[in-house]
N, CA, C and O atoms as a GROMACS GRO file, in nm:
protein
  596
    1UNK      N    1  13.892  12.750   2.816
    1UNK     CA    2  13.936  12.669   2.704
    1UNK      C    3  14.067  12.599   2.740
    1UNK      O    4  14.154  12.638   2.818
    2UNK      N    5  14.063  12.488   2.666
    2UNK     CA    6  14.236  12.437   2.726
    2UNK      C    7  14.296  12.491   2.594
    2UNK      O    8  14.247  12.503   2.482
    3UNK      N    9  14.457  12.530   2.659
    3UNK     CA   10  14.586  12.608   2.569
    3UNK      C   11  14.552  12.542   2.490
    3UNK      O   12  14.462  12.459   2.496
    4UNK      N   13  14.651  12.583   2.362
    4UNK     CA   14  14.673  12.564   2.240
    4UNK      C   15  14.815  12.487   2.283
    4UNK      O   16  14.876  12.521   2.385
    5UNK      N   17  14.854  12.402   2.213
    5UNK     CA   18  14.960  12.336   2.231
    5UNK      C   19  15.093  12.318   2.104
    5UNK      O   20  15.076  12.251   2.002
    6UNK      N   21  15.177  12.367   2.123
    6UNK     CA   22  15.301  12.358   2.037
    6UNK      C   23  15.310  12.201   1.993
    6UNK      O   24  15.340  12.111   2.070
    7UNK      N   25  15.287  12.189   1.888
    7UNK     CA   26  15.325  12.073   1.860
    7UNK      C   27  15.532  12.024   1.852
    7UNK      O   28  15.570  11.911   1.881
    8UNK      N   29  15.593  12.093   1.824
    8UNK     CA   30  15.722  12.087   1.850
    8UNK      C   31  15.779  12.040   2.021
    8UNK      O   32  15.847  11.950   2.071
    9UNK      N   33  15.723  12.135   2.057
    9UNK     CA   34  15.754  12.169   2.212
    9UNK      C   35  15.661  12.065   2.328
    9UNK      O   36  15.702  11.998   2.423
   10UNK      N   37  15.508  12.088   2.268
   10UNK     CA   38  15.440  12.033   2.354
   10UNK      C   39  15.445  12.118   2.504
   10UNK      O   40  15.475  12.068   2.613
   11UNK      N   41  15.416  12.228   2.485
   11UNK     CA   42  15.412  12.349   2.572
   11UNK      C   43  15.311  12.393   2.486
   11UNK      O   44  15.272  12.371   2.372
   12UNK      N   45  15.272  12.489   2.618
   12UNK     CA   46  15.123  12.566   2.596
   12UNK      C   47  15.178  12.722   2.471
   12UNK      O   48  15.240  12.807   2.534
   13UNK      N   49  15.161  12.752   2.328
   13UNK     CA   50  15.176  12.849   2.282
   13UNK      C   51  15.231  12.984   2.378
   13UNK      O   52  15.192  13.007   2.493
   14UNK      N   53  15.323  13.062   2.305
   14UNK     CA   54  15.328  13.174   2.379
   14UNK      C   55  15.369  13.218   2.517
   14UNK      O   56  15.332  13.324   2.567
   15UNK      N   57  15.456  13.122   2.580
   15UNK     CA   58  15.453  13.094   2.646
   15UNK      C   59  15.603  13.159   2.678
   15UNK      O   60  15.708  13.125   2.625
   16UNK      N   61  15.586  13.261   2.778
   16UNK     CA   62  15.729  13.337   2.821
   16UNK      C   63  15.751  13.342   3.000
   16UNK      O   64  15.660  13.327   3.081
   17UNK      N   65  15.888  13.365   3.031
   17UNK     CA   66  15.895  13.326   3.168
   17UNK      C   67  15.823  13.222   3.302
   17UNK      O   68  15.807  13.235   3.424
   18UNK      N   69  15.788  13.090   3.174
   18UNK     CA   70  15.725  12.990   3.219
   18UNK      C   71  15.617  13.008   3.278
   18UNK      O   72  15.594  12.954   3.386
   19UNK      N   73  15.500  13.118   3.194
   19UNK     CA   74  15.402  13.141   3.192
   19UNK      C   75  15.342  13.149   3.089
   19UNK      O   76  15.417  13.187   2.999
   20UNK      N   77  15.216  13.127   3.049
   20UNK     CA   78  15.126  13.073   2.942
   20UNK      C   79  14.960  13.156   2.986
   20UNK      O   80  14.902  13.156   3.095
   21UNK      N   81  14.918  13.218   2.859
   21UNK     CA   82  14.756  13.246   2.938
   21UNK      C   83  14.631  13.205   2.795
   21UNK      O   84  14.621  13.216   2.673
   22UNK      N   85  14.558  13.154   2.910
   22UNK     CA   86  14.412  13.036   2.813
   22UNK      C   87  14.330  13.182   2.845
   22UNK      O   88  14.318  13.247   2.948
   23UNK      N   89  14.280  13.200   2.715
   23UNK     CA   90  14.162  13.241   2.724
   23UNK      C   91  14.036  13.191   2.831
   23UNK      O   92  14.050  13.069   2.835
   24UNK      N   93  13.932  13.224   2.910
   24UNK     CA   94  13.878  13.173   2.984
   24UNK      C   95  13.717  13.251   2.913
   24UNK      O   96  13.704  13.363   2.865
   25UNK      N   97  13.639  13.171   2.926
   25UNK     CA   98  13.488  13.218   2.910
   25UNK      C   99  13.371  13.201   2.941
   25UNK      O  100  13.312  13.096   2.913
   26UNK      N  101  13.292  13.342   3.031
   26UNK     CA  102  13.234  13.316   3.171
   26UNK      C  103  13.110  13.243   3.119
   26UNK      O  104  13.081  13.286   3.007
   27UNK      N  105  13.035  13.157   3.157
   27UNK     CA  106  12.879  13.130   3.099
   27UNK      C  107  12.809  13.195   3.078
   27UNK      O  108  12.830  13.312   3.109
   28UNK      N  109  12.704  13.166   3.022
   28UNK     CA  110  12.613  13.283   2.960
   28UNK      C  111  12.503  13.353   3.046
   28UNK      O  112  12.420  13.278   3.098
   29UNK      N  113  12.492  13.488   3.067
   29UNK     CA  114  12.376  13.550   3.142
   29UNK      C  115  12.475  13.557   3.250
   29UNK      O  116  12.430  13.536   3.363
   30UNK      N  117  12.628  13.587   3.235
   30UNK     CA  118  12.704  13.594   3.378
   30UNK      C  119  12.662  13.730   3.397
   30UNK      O  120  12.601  13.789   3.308
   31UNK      N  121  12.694  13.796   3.526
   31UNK     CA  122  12.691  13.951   3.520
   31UNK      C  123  12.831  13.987   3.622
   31UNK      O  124  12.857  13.921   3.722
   32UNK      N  125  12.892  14.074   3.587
   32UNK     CA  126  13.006  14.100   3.673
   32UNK      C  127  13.044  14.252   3.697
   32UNK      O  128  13.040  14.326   3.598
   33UNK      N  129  13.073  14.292   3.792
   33UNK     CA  130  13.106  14.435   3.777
   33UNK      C  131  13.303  14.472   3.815
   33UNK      O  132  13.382  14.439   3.904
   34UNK      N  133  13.309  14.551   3.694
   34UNK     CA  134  13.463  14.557   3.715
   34UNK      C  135  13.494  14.653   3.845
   34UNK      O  136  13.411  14.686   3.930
   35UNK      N  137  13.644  14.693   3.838
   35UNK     CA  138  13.673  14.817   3.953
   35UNK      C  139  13.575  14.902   3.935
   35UNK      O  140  13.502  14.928   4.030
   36UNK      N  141  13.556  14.955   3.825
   36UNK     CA  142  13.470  15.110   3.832
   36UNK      C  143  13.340  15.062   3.846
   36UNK      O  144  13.251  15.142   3.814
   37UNK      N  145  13.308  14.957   3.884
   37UNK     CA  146  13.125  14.975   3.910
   37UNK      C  147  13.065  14.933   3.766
   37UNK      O  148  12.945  14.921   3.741
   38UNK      N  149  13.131  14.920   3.710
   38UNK     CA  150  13.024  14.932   3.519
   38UNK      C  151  12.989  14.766   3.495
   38UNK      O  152  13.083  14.692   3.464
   39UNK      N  153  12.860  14.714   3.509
   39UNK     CA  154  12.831  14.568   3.506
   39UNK      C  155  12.828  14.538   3.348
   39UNK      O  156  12.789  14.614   3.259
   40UNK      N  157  12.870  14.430   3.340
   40UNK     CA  158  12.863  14.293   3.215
   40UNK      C  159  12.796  14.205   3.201
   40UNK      O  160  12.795  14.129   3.298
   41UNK      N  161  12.742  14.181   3.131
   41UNK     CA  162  12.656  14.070   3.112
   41UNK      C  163  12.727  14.001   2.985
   41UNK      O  164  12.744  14.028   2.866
   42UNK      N  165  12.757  13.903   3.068
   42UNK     CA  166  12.857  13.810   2.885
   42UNK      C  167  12.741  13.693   2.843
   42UNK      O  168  12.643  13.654   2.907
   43UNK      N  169  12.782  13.660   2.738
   43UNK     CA  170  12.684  13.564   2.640
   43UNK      C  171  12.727  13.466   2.667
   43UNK      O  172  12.648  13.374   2.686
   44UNK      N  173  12.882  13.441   2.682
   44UNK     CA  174  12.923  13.278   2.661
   44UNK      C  175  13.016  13.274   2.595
   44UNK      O  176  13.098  13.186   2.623
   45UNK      N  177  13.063  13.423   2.407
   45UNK     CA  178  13.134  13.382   2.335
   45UNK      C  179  13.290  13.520   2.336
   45UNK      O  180  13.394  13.542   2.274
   46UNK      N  181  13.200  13.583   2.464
   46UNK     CA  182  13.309  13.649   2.448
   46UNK      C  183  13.435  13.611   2.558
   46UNK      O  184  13.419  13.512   2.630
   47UNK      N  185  13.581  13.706   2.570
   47UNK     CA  186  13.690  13.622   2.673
   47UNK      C  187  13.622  13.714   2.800
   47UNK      O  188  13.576  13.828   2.792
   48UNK      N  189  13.632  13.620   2.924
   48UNK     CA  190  13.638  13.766   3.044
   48UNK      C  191  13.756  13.771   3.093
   48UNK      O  192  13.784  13.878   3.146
   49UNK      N  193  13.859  13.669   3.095
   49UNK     CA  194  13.966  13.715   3.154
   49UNK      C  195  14.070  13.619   3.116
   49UNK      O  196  14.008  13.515   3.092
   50UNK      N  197  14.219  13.595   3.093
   50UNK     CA  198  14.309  13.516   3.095
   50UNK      C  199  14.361  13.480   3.213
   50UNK      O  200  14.393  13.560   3.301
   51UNK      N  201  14.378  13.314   3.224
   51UNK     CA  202  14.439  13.235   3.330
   51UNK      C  203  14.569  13.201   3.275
   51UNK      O  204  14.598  13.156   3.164
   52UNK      N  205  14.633  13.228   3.363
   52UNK     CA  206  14.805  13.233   3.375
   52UNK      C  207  14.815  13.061   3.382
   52UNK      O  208  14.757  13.023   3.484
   53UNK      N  209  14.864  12.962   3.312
   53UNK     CA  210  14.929  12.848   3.335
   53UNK      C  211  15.063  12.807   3.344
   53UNK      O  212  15.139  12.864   3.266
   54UNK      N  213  15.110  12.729   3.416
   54UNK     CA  214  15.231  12.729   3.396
   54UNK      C  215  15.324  12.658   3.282
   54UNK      O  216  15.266  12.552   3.256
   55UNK      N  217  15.403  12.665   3.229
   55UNK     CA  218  15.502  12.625   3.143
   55UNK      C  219  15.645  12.575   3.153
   55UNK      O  220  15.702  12.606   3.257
   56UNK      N  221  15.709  12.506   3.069
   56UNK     CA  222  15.824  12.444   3.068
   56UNK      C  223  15.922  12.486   3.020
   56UNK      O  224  15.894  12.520   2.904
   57UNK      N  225  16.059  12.510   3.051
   57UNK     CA  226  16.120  12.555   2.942
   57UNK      C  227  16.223  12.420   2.865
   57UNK      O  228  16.323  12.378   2.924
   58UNK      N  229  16.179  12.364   2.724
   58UNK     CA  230  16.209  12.281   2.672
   58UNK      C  231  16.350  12.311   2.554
   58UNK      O  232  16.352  12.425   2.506
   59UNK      N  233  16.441  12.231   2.517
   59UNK     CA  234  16.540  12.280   2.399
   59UNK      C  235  16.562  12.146   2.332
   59UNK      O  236  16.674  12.115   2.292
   60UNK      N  237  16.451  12.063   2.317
   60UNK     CA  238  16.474  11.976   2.255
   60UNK      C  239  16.505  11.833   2.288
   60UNK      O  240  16.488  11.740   2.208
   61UNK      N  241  16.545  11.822   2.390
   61UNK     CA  242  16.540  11.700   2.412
   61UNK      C  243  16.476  11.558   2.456
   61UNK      O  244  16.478  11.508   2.568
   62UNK      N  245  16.433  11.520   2.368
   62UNK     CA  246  16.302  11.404   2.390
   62UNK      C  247  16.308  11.334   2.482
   62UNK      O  248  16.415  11.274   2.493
   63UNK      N  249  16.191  11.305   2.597
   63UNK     CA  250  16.246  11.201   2.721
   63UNK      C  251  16.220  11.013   2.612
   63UNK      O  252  16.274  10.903   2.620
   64UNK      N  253  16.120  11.069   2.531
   64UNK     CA  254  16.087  10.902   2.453
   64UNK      C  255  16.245  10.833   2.402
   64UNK      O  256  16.274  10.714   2.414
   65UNK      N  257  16.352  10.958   2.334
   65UNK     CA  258  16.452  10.938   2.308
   65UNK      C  259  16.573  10.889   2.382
   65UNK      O  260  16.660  10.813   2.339
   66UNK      N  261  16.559  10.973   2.560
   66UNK     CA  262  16.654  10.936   2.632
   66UNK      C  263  16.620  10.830   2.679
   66UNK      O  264  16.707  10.769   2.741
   67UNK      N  265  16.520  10.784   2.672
   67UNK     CA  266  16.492  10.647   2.771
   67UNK      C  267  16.530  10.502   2.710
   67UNK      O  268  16.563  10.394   2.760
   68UNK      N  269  16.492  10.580   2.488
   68UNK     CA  270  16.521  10.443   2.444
   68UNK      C  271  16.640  10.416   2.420
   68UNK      O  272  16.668  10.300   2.388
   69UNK      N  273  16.761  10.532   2.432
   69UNK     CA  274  16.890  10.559   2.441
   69UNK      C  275  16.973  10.505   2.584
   69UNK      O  276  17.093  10.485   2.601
   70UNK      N  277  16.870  10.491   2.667
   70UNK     CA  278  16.988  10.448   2.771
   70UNK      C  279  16.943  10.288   2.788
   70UNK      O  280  17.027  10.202   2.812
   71UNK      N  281  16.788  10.256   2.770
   71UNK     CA  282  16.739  10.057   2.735
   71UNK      C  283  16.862  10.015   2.641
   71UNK      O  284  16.948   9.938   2.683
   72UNK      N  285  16.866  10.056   2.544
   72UNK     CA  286  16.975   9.981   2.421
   72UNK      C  287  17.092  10.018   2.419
   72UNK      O  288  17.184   9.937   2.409
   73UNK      N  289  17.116  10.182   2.432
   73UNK     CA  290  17.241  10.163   2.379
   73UNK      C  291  17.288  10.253   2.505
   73UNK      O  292  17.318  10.366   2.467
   74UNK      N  293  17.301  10.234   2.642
   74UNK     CA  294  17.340  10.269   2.745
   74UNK      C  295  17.478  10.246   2.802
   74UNK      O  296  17.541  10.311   2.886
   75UNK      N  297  17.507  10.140   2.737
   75UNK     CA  298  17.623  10.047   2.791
   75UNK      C  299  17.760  10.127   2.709
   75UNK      O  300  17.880  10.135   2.732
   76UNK      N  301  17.681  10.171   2.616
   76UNK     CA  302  17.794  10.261   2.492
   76UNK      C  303  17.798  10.432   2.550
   76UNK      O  304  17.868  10.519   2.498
   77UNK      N  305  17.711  10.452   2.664
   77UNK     CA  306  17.756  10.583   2.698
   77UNK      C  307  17.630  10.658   2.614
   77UNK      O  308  17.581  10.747   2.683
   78UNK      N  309  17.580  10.648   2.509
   78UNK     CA  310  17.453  10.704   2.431
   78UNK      C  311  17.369  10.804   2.486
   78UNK      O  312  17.355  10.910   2.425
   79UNK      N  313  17.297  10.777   2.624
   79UNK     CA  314  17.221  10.809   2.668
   79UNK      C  315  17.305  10.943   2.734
   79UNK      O  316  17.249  11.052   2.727
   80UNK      N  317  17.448  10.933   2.800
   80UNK     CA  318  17.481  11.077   2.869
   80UNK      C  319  17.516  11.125   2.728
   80UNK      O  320  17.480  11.243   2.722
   81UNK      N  321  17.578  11.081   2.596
   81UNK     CA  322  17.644  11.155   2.506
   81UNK      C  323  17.517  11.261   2.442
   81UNK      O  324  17.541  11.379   2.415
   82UNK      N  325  17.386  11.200   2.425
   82UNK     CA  326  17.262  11.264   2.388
   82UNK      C  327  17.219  11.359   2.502
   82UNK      O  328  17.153  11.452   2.457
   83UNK      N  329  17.236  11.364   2.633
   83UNK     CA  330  17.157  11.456   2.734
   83UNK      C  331  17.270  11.536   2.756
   83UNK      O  332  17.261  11.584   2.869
   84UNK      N  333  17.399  11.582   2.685
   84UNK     CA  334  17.514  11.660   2.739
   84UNK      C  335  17.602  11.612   2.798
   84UNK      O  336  17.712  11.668   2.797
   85UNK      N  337  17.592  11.548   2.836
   85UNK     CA  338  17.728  11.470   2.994
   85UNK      C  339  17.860  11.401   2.893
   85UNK      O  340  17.872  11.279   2.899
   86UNK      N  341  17.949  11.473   2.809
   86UNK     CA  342  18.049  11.409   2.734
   86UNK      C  343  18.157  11.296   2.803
   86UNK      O  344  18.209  11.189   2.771
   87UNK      N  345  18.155  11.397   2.927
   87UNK     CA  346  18.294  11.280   3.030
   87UNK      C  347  18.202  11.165   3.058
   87UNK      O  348  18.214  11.073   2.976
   88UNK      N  349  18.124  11.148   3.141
   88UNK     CA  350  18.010  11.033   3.146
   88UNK      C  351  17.970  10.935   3.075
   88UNK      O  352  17.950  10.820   3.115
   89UNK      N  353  17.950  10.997   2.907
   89UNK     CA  354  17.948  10.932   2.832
   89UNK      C  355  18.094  10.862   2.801
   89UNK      O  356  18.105  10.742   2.776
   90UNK      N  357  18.179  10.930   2.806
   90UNK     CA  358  18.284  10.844   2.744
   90UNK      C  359  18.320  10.736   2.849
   90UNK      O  360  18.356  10.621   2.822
   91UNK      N  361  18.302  10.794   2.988
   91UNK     CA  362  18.334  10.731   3.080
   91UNK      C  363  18.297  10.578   3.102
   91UNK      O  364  18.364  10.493   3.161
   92UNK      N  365  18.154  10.561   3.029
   92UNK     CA  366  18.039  10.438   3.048
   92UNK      C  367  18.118  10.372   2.900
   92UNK      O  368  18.188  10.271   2.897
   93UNK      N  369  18.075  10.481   2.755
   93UNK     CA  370  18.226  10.393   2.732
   93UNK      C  371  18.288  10.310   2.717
   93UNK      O  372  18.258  10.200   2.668
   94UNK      N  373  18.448  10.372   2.781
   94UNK     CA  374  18.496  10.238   2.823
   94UNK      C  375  18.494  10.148   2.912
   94UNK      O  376  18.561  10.045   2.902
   95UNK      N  377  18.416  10.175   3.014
   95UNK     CA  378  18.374  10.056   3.106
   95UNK      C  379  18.265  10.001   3.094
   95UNK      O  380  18.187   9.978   3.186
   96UNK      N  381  18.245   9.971   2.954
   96UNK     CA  382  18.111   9.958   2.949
   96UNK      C  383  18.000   9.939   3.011
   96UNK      O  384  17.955   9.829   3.043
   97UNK      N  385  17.947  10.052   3.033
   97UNK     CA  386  17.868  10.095   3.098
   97UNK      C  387  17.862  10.065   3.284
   97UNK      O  388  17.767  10.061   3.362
   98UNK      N  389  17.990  10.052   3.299
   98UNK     CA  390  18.001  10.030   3.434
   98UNK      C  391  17.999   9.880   3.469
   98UNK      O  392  17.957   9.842   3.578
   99UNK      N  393  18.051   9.784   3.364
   99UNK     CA  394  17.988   9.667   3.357
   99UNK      C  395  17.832   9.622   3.386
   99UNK      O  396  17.798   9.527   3.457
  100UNK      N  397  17.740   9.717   3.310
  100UNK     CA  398  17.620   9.666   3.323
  100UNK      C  399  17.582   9.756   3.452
  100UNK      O  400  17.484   9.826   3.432
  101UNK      N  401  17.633   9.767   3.566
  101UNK     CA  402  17.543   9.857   3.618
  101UNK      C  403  17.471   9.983   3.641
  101UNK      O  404  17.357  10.019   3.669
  102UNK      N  405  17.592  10.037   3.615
  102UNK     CA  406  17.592  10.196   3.559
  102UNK      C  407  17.467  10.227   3.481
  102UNK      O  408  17.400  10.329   3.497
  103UNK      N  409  17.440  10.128   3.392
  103UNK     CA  410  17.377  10.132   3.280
  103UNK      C  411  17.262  10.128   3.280
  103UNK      O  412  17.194  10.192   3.199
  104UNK      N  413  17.190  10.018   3.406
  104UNK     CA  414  17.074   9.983   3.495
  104UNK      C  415  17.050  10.108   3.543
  104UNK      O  416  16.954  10.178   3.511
  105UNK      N  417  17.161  10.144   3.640
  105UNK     CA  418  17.122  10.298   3.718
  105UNK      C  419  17.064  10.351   3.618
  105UNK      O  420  16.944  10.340   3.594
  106UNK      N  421  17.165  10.428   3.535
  106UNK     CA  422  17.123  10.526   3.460
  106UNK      C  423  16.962  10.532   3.374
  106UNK      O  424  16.892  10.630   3.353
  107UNK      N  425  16.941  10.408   3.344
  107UNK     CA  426  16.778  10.376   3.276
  107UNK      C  427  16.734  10.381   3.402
  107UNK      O  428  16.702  10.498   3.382
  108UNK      N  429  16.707  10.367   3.495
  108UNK     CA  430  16.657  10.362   3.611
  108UNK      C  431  16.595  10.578   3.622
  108UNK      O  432  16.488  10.640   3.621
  109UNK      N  433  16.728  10.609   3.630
  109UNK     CA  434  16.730  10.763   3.685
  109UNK      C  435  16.658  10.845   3.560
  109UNK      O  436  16.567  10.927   3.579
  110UNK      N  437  16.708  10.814   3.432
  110UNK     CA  438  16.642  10.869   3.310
  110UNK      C  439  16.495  10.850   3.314
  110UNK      O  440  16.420  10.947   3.309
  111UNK      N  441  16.456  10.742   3.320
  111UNK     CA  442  16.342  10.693   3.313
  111UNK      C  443  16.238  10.783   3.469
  111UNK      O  444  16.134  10.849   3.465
  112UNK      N  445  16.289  10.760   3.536
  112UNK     CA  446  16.191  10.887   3.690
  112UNK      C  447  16.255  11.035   3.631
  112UNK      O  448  16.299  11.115   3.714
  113UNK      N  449  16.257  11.052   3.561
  113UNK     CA  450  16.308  11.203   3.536
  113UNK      C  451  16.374  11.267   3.626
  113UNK      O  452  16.369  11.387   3.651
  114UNK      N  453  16.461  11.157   3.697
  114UNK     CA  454  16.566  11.254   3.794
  114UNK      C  455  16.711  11.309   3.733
  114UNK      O  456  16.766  11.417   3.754
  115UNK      N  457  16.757  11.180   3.638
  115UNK     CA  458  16.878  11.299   3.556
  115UNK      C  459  16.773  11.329   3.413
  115UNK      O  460  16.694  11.254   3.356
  116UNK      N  461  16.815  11.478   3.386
  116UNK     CA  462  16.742  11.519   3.280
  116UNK      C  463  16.854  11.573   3.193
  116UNK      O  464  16.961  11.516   3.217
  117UNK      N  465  16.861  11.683   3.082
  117UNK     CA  466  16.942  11.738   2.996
  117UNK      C  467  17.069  11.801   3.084
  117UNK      O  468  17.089  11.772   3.202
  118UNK      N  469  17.154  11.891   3.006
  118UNK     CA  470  17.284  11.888   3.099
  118UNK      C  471  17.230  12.058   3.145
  118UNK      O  472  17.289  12.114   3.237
  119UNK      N  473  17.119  12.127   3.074
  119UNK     CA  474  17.151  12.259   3.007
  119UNK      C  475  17.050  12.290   3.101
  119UNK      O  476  16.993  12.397   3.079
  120UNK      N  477  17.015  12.231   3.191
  120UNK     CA  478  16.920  12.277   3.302
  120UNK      C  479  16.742  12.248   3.316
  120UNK      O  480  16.666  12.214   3.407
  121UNK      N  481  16.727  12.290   3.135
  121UNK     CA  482  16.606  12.264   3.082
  121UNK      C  483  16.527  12.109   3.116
  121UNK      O  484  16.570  12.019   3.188
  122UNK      N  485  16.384  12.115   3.031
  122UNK     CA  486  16.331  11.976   3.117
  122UNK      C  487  16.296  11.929   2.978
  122UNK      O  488  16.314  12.020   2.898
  123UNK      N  489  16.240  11.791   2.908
  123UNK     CA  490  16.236  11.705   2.865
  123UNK      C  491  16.140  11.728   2.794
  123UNK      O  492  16.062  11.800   2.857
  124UNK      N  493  16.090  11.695   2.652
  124UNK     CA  494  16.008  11.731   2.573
  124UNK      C  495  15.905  11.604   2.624
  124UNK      O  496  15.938  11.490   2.589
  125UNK      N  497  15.784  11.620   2.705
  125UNK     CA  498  15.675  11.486   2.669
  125UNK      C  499  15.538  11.572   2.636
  125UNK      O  500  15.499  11.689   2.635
  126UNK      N  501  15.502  11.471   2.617
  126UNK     CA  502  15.371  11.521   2.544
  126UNK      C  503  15.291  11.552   2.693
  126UNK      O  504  15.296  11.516   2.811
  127UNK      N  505  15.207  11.653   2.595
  127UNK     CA  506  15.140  11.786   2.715
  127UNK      C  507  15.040  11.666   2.814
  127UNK      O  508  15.039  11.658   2.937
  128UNK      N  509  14.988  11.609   2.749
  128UNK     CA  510  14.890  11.507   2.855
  128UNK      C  511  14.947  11.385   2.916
  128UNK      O  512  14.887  11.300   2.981
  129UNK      N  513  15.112  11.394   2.873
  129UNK     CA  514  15.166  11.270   2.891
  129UNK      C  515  15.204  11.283   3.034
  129UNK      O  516  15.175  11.384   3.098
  130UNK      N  517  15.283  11.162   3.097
  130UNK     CA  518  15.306  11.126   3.194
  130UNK      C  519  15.441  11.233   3.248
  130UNK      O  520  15.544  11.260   3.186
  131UNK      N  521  15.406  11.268   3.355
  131UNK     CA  522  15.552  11.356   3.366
  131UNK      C  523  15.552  11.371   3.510
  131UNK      O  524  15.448  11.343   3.571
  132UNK      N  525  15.652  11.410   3.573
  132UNK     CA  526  15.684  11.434   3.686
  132UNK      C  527  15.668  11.547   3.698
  132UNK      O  528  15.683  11.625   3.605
  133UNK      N  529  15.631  11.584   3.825
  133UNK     CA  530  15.691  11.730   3.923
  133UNK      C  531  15.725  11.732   4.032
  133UNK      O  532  15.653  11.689   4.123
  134UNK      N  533  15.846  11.784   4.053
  134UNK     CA  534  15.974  11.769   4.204
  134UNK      C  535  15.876  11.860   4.260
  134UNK      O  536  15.816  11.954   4.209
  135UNK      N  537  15.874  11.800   4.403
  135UNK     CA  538  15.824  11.903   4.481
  135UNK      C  539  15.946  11.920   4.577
  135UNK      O  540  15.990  11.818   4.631
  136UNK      N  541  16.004  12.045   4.602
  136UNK     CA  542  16.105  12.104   4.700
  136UNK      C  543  16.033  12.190   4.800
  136UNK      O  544  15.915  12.223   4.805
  137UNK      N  545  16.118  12.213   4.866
  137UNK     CA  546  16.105  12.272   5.019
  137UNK      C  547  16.244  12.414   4.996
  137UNK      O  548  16.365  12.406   4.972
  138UNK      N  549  16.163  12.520   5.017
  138UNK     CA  550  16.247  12.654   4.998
  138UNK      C  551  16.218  12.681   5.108
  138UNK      O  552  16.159  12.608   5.188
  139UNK      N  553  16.282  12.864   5.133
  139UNK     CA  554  16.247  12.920   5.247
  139UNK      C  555  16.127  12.990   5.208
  139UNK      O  556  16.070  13.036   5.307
  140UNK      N  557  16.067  13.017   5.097
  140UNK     CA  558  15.888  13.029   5.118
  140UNK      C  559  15.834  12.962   5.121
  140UNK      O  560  15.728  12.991   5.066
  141UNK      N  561  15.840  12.826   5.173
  141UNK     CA  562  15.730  12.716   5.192
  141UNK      C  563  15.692  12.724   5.353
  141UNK      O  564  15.771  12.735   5.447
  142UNK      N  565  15.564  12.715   5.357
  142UNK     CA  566  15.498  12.747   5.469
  142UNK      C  567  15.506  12.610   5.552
  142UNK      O  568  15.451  12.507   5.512
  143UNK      N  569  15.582  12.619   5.677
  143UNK     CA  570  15.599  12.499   5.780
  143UNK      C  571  15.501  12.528   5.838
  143UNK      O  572  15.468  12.646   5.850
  144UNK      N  573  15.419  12.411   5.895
  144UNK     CA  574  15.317  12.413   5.986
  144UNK      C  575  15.415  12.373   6.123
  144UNK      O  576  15.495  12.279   6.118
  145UNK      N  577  15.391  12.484   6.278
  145UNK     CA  578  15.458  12.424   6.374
  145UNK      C  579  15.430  12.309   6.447
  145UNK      O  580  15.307  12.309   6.453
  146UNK      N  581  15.468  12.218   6.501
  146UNK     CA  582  15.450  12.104   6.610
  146UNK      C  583  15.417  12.097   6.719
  146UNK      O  584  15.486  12.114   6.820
  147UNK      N  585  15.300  12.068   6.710
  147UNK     CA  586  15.249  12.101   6.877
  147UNK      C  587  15.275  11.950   6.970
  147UNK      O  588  15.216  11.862   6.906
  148UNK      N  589  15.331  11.898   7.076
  148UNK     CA  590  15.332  11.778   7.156
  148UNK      C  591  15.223  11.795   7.231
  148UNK      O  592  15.206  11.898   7.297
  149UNK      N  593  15.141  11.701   7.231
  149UNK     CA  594  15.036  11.716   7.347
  149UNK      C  595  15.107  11.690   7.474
  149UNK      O  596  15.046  11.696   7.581
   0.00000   0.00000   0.00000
C-alpha cells in the first residue's frame, strides 16, 4: 500500500528516526513459511510484513514559501529572516539585497534546495512533489578500485 500521508507535514504518518512502515500485502494463494517451518497461505487482505520507508524530518518551513519570499521580497532580506539566518537577513537589508545580486543568488540557491532552514531540518513539499536528494560520499560508501589497462 502507499503510506498514509500527514497532511501538515507531508511525511509518511508515524514516522520516527526518519523511518516510516507501509503495511505491505502478499497476493492471494501466496504461501510462505516463517523461521519455524509453519506455512501461510494469505488471501490478499491480510498484512505479511511492514516496509521500512524513509522519512524527513520537517518543522515547518514551506519551500513554496521560501522561494516566493526570496522572487519578491528578497532584496528586503525576507527570505533569510523566514529560514533563520537574522544577520543575513539584516545584512541583505541594508544593502539591499546585495544590490540585486545577492538576491539572484539567493533565489537561485533556495530554489535547488541547497540553502534550506537554519535548524538543520528540510523543507515542507508535498510528498509527490518535486524535491531533491544530496547524494554524499562518506566513509561507508563503497569505492570501486581503478584498474589501468
Amino acid at each position: 500500500d502507499e503510506p498514509k500521508i500527514d497532511n501538515s507535514t507531508q511525511e509518511p504518518m508515524n514516522c520516527t528516526n526518519h523511518t516510516a512502515y507501509v503495511q505491505c500485502l502478499p497476493a492471494p494463494n501466496i504461501t510462505c513459511k516463517d523461521y519455524l517451518g509453519i506455512e501461510k497461505v494469505f488471501t490478499g487482505h491480510e498484512v505479511g510484513f511492514y516496509k521500512p520507508i524513509a522519512c524527513r524530518n520537517v518543522n515547518g518551513y514551506s519551500y513554496k514559501v521560501a522561494v516566493a519570499l526570496s522572487l519578491f521580497l528578497g532584496w528586503l532580506g525576507a527570505d533569510r529572516f523566514y529560514l533563520g539566518y537574522p544577520a543575513l537577513g539584516l545584512l541583505k537589508f541594508c544593502t539591499v539585497g546585495f544590490c540585486g545580486i545577492g538576491s539572484l543568488i539567493d533565489f537561485i540557491l533556495i530554489s535547488m534546495q541547497i540553502v534550506g532552514p537554519s535548524d538543520g531540518s528540510s523543507y515542507i513539499i508535498d510528498y509527490y512533489g518535486a524535491r531533491l536528494t544530496r547524494l554524499t560520499i562518506t566513509n561507508a560508501t563503497f569505492r570501486k578500485m581503478q584498474t589501468y589497462p
